[in-house]
N, C-alpha and C positions, 0 to 999 in steps of 0.2 A: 636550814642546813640541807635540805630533801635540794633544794633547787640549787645552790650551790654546786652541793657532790655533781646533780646533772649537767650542769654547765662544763666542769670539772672534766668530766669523762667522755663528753662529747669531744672538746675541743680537742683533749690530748687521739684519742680515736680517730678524728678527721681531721685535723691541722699538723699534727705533727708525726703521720705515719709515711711523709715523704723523708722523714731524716732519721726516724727509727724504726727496725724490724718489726716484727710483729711480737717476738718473746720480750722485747724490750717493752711494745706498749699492755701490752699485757700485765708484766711485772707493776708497771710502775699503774695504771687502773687498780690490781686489787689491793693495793695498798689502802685506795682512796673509801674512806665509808663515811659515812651519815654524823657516825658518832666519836668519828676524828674531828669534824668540824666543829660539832658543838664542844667539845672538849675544848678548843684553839680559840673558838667565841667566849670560852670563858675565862680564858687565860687574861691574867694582869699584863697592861700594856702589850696586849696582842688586839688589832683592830682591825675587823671585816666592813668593807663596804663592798654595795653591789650596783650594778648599771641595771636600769627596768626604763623598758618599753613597752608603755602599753600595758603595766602591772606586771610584767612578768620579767624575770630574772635573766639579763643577759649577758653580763659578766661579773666578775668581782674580780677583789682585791685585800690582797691580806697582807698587814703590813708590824712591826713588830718598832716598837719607842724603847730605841735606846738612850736611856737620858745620859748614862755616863760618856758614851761617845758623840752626847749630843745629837745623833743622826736617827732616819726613820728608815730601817730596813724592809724593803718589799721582796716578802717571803714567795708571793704569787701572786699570779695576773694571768685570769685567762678570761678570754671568750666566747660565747657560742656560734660556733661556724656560721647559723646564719647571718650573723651580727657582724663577721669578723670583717676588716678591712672599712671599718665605717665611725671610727671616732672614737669609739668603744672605750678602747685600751687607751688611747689618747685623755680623754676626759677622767678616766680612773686616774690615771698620771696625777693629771695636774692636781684632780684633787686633794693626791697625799703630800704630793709638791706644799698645797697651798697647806696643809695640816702643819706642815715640817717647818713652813713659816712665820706661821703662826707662833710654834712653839719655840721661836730665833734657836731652830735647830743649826748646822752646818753644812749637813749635809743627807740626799737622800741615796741609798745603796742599794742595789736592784741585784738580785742574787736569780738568774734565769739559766733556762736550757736551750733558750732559741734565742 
């Protein structure tokens, strides 16, 4: 979860402070803690995967099994900056892609801010 949140508050910090202020990224950091994640990891039909190079934790992705609507909603997908622009986000993708086919879901729903 420690490496997650990191990833988490890096990305949004350097990737995303060309499209929002700084009270906005601020806002939306303290929200993020240690023990909102574990909390999300423990949730029924809520699933975390993460990208590691090298052992170490360069992105994830949290995605939530809707069975009634058949579909796998991706609650979040970030990167860490130095990672970013290199397949990253791409390869999380597909993987929940291939989860969702796995499950002859219908369809995957990507809920984003960028």
């Amino acid at each position: 979860a420690d490496a997650v949140n990191n990833v988490h508050v890096s990305a949004i910090r350097e990737l995303c402070c060309t499209h929002y202020d700084q009270s906005q990224i601020l806002s939306w950091i303290g929200r993020q803690t240690v023990e909102r994640y574990v909390a999300l990891m423990r949730e029924k039909d809520h699933t975390f995967v993460v990208a590691e190079i090298d052992n170490k934790v360069v992105g994830f992705a949290n995605f939530y099994d809707d069975r009634e609507k058949e579909q796998v909603e991706i609650k979040g997908l970030y990167v860490s900056p130095t990672y970013a622009r290199q397949g990253v986000g791409r390869s999380l993708v597909r993987y929940i892609e291939a989860e969702a086919t796995v499950k002859h879901y219908k369809s995957v729903m990507v809920i984003a801010t960028l």
